[in-house]
TISE-744737 format. One record per residue: residue number from 1; residue in three letters; z negated, x, y of N, C-alpha, C in turn. Coordinates in Angstrom, 3 decimals, decimal comma. Each point is the difference from the previous one (the first is absolute). Last residue first. Layout:
// TISE-744737
   num   residu        n.w        n.u        n.v       ca.w       ca.u       ca.v        c.w        c.u        c.v
   NUM      ALA          Z          X          Y          Z          X          Y          Z          X          Y
...
This chain:
// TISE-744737
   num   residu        n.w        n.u        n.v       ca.w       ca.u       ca.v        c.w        c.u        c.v
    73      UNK    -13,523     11,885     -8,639     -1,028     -0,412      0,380     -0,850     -0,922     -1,087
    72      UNK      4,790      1,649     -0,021     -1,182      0,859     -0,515     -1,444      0,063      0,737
    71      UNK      3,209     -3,422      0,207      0,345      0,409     -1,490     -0,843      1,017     -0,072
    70      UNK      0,550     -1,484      4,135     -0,459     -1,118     -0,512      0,002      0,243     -1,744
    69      UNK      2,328      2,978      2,978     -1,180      0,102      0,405     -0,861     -0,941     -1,148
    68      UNK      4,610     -0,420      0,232     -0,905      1,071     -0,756     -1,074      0,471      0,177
    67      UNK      1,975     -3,984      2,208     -0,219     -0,204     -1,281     -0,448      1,626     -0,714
    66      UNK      0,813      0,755      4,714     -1,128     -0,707     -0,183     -0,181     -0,509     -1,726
    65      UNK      3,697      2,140      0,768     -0,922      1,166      0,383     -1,433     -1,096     -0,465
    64      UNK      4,007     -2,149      0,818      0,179      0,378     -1,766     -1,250      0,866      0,238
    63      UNK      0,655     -1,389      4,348     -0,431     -1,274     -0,671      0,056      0,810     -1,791
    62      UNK     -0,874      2,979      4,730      1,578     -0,741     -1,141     -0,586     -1,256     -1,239
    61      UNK     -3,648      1,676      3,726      0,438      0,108     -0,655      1,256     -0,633     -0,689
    60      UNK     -3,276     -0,567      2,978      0,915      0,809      1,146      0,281      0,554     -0,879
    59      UNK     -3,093     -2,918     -1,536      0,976     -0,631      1,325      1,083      0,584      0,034
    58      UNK     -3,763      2,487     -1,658      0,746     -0,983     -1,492      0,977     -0,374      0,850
    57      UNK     -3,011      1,704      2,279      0,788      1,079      0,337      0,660     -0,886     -1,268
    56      UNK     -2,821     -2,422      2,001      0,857      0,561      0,912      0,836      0,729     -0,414
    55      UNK     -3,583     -0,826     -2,924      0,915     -1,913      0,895      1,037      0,495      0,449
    54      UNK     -3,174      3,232     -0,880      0,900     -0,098     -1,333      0,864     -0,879      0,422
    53      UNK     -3,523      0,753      3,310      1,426      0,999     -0,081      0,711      0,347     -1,105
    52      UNK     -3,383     -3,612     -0,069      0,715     -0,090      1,754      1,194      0,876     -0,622
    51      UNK     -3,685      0,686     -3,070      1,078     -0,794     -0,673      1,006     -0,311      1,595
    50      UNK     -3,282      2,754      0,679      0,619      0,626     -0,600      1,236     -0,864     -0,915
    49      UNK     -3,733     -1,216      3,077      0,793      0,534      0,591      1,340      0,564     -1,121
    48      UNK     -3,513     -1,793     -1,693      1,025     -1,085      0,889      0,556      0,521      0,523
    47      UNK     -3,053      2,647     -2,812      1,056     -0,749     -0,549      0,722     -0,941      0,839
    46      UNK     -1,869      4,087      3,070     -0,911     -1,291     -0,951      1,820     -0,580     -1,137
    45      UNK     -0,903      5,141      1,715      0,744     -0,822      0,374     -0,632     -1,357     -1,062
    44      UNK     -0,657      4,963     -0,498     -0,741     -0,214      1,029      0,531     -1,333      0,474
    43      UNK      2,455      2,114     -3,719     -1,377     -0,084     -0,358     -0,864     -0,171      1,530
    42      UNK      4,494      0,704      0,721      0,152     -1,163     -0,730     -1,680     -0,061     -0,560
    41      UNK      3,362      3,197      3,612     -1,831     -0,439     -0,738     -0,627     -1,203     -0,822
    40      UNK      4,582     -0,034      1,670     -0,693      1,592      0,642     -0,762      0,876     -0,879
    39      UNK      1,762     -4,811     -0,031      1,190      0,890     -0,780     -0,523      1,565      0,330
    38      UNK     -2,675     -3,702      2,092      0,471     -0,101     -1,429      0,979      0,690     -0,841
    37      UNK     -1,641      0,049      4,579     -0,348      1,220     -0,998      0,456     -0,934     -1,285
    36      UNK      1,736     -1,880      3,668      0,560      1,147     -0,624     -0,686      0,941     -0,640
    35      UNK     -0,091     -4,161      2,220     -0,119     -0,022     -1,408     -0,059      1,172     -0,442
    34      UNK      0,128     -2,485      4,725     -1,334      0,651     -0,881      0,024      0,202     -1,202
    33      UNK      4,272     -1,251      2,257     -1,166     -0,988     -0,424     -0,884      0,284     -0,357
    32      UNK      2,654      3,233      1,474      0,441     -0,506      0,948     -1,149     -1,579     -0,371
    31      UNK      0,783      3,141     -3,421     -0,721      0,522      1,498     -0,265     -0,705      1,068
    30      UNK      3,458     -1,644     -3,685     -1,666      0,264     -0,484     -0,833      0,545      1,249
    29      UNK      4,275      0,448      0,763     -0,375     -1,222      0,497     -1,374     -0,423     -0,809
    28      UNK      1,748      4,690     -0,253     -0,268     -0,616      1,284     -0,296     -1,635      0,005
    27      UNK      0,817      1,920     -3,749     -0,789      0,348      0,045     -0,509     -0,113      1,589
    26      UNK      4,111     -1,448     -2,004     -0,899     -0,761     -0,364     -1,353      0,493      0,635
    25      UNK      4,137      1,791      1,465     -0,508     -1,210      0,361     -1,173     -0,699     -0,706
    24      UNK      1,288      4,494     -1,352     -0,596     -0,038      1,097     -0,156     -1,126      0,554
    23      UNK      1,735     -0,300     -4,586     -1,323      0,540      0,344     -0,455      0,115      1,408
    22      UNK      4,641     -1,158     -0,811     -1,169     -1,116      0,058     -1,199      0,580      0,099
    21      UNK      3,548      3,056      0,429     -0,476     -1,254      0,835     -0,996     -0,781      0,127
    20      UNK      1,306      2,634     -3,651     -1,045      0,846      0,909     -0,143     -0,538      0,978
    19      UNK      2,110     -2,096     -3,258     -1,063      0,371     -0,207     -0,809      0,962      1,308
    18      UNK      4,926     -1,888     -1,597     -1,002     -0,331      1,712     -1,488      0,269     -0,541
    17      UNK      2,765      0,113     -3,660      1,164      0,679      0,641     -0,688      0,145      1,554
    16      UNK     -1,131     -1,993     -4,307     -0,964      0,248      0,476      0,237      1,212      1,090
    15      UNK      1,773     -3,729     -2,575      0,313      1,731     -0,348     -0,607      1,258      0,390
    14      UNK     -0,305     -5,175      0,592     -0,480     -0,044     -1,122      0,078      1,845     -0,614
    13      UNK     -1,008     -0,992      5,136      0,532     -0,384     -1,313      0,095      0,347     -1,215
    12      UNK     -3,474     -1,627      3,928      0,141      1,100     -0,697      1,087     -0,082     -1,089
    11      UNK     -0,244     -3,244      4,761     -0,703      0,251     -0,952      0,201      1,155     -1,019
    10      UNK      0,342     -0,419      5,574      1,116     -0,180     -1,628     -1,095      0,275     -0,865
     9      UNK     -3,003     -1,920      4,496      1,546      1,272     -0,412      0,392     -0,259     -1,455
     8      UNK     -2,517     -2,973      1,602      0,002      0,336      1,383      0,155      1,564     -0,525
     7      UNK      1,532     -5,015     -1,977     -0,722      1,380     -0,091     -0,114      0,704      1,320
     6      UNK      0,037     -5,364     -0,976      0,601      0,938      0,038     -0,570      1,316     -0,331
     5      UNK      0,682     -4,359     -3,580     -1,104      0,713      1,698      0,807      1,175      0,649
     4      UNK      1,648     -2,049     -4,479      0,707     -0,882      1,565     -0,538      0,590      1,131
     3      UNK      1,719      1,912     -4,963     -1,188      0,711      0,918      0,161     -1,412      1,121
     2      UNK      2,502     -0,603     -4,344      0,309      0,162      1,283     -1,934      0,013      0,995
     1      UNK      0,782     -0,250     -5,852      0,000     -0,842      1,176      0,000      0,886      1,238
């Protein structure tokens, strides 16, 4: 099914060809929502905060990426 929300940059493809893109957008806009030790410092960060910047960063994932996610989760 067709991503409908918007993104607020390209999601990660499946080739993973914009990786280094995305990392810096992701990690800025985590920052940018008080999230960013979650990907920093992940053992100093509450479980809510930490599922927020799974929400976000799953989102801003290629849809086949997210089902593999969902397979080894």
């Amino acid at each position: 099914m067709a991503n409908l929300a918007k993104l607020e940059f390209e999601a990660l493809d499946i080739s993973g060809r914009n990786y280094l893109s995305w990392r810096l957008d992701a990690e800025m806009h985590l920052d940018a929502q008080g999230l960013g030790d979650t990907i920093k410092s992940p053992q100093d960060v509450s479980s809510q905060d930490k599922a927020k910047a799974m929400i976000f960063l799953r989102h801003h994932l290629h849809d086949s990426l997210k089902t593999e996610y969902l397979t080894v989760k």
